[in-house]
VOPAGU-2260 file (C-alpha; in pm, 1 decimal, decimal comma):
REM VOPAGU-2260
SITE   aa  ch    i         X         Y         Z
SITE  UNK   A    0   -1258,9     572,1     683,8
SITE  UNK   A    1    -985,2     557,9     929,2
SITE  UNK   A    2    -607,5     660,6     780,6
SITE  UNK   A    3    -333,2     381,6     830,3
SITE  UNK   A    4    -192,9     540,3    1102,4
SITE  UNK   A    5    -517,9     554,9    1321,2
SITE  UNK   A    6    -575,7     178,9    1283,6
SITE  UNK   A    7    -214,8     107,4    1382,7
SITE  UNK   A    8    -201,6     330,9    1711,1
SITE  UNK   A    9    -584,3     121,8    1784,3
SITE  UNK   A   10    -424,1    -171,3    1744,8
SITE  UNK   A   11    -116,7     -86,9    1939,5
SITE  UNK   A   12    -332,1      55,3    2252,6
SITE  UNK   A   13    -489,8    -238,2    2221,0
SITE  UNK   A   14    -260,0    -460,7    2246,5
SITE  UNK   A   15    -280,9    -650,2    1898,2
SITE  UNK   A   16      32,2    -563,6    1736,1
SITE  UNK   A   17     372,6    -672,1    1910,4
SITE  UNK   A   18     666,2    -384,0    1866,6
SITE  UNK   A   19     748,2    -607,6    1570,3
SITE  UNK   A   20     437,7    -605,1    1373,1
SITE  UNK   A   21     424,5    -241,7    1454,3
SITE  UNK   A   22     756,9    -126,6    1309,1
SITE  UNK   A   23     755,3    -333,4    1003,6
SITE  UNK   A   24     346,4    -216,0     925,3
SITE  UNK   A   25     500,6     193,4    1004,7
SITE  UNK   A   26     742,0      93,3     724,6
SITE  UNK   A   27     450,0     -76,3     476,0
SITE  UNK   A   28     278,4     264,8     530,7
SITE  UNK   A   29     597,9     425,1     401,4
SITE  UNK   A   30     632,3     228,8     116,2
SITE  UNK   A   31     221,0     244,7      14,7
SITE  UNK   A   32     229,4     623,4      66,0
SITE  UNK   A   33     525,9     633,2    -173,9
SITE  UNK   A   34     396,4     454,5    -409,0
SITE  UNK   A   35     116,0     611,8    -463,7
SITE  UNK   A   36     261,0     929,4    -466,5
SITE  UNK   A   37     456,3     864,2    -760,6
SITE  UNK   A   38     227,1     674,0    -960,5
SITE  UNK   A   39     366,3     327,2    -947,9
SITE  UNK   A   40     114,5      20,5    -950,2
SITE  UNK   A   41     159,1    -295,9    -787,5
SITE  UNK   A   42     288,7    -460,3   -1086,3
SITE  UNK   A   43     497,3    -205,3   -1183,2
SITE  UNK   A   44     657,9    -220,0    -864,9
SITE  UNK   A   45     708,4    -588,8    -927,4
SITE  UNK   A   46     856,7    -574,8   -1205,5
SITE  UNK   A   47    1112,6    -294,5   -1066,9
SITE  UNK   A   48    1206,1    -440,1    -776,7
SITE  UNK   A   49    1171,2    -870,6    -886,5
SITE  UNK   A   50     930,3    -913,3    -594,1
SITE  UNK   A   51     619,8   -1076,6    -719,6
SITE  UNK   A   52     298,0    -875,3    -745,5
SITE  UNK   A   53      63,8   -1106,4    -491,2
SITE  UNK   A   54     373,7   -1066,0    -228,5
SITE  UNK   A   55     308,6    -662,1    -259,4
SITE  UNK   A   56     -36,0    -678,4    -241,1
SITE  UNK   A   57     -58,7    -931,8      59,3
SITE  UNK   A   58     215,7    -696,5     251,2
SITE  UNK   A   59      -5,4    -375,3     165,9
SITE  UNK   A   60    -314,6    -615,9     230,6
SITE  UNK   A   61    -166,3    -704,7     613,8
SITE  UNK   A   62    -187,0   -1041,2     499,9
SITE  UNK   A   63     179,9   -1113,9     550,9
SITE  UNK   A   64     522,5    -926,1     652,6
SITE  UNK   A   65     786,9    -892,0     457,3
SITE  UNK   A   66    1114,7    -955,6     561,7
SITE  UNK   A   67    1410,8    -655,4     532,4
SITE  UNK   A   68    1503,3    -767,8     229,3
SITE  UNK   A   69    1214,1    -734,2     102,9
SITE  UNK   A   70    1139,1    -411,5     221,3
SITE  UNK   A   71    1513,3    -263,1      60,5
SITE  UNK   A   72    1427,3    -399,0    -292,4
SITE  UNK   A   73    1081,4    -226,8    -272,3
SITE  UNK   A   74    1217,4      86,2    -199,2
SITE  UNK   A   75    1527,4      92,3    -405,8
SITE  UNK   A   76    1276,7      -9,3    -666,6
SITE  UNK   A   77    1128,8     330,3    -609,4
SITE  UNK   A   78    1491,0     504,0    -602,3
SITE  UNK   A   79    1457,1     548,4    -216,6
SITE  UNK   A   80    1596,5     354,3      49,6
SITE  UNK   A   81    1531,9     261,0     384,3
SITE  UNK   A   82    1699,2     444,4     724,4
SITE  UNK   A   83    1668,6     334,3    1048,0
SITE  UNK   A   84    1720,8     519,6    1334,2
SITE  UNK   A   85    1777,5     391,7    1708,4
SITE  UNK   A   86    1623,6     614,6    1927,7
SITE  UNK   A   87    1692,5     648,6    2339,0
SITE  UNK   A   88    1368,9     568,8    2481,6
């Protein structure tokens, strides 16, 4: 099975994500691979953070994006939060 990442830099080279989709599914990846690493289930997370189960599972499912807010009460939920960086091309 491919990892995550693979399947995002396919769809990127082929042209199927915008630069949109692709930030916000780098920072789903981030928040899965955190998740699991501590243990934390999809409801627990929903009850930590007040963002409803199905809304986790259709972000991690690429069935919908979630919006910044979104994304800060996820990881907060966690006791992480979110940095963005703006990078010189």
């Amino acid at each position: 099975m491919s990892s995550l990442t693979e399947i995002q830099n396919a769809l990127v080279r082929e042209g199927l994500l915008t630069p949109e989709e692709e930030f916000v599914t780098k920072l789903i990846a981030h928040i899965i691979f955190v998740r699991v690493k501590e243990g934390i289930s999809q409801s627990e997370l929903s009850r930590r953070s007040g963002v409803p189960q199905k809304t986790i599972s259709r972000m991690e499912n690429r069935l919908s994006l979630p919006s910044i807010q979104t994304l800060y009460k996820l990881a907060e939920a966690m006791d992480y939060k979110l940095n963005f960086e703006l990078e010189k091309c």
